[in-house]
C-alpha positions as CSV (number, residue, x, y, z in Angstrom):
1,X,133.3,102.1,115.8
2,X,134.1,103.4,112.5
3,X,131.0,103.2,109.6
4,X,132.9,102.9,106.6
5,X,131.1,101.8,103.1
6,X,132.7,100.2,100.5
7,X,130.5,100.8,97.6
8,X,131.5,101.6,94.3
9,X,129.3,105.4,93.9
10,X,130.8,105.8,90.3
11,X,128.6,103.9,89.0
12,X,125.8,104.9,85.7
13,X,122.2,105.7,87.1
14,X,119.4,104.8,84.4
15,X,117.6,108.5,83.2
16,X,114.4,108.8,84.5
17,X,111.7,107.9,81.7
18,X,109.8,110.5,80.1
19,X,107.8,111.6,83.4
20,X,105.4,114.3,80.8
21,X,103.8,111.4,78.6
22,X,102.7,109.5,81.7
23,X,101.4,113.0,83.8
24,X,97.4,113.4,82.9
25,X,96.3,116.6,81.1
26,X,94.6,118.8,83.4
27,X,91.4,120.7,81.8
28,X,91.3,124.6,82.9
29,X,87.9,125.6,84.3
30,X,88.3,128.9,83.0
31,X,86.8,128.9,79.4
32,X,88.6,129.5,76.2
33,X,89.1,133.0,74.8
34,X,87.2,133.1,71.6
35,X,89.3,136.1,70.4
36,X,93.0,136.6,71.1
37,X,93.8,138.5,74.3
38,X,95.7,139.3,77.0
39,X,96.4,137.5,80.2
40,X,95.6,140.0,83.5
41,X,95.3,139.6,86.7
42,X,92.4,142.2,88.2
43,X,90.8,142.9,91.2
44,X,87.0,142.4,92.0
45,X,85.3,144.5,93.7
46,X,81.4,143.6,95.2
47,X,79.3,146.0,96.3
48,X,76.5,143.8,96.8
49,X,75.6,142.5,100.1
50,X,76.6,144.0,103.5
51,X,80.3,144.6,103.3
52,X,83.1,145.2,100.5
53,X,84.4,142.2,99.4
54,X,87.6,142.1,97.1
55,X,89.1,139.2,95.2
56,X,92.0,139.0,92.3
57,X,91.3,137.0,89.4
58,X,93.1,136.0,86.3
59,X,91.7,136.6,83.3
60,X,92.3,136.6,79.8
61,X,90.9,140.0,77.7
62,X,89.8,137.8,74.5
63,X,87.1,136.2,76.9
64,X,83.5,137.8,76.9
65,X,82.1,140.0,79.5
66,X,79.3,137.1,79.8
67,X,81.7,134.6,80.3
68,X,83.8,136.4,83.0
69,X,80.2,137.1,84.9
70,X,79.2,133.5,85.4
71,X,83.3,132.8,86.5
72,X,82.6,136.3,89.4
73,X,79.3,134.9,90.3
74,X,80.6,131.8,90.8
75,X,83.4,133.0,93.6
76,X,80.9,135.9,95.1
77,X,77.9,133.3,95.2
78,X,76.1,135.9,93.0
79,X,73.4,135.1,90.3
80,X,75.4,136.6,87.1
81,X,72.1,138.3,85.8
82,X,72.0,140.1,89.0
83,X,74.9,142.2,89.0
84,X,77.1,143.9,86.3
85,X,80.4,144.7,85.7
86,X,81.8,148.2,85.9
87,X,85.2,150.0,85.3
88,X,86.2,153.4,84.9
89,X,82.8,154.7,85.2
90,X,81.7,152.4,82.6
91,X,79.5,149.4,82.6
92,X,80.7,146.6,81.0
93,X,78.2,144.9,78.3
94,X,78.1,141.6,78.3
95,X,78.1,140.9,74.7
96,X,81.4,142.6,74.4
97,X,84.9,141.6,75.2
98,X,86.9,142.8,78.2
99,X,89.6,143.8,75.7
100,X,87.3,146.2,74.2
101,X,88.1,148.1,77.5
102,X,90.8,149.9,78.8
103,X,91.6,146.8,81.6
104,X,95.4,147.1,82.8
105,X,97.4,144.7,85.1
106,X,95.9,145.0,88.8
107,X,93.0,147.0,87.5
108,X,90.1,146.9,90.0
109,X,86.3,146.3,88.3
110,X,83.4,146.6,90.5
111,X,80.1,144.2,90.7
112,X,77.2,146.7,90.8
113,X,73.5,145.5,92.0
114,X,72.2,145.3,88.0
115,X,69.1,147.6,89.8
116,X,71.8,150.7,89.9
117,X,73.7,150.5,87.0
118,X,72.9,153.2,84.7
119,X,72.5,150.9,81.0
């Protein structure tokens, strides 16, 4: 038995239309830096509860320390004004920037209990 085609496959296939305009916009829930920054990716650290727990995150440095809080209490379950954010030895303020600190790539900032950090 012999399956043979016969079909012309030389022939012109229509272009696909424009796929982008018909693709919704997709809103980011991370919020817009204010300033211009960096994009990094850091590590979070929580010392609250029984436990370590660590988590990357993206973030981008032109976003306040405020704003990055509510994101980490958000994926630790943590009230932001209960903890604070530390690296280096430093506590982050939340009025600031995180590019007004010395954040690299993979950098890992720790969630301190706001009862123990020394502001």
């Amino acid at each position: 038995m012999s399956d043979e085609f016969d079909e012309d496959l030389d022939e012109e296939l229509d272009e696909p239309e424009e796929v982008a305009s018909k693709t919704p916009s997709v809103a980011s829930k991370t919020p817009a830096p204010r300033v211009a920054g960096d994009d990094l990716s850091i590590f979070l650290m929580s010392t609250i509860g029984p436990g370590e727990k660590k988590q990357k995150l993206g973030i981008n440095t032109g976003n306040s320390v405020g704003e990055v809080k509510k994101t980490v209490g958000s994926i630790f379950g943590v009230d932001p004004s209960d903890f604070h954010l530390s690296h280096g030895g430093i506590t982050l303020d939340d009025g600031n920037y995180m590019k007004d600190y010395p954040l690299k790539d993979g950098d890992t900032v720790l969630l301190i209990p706001a009862s123990t950090a020394g502001i």
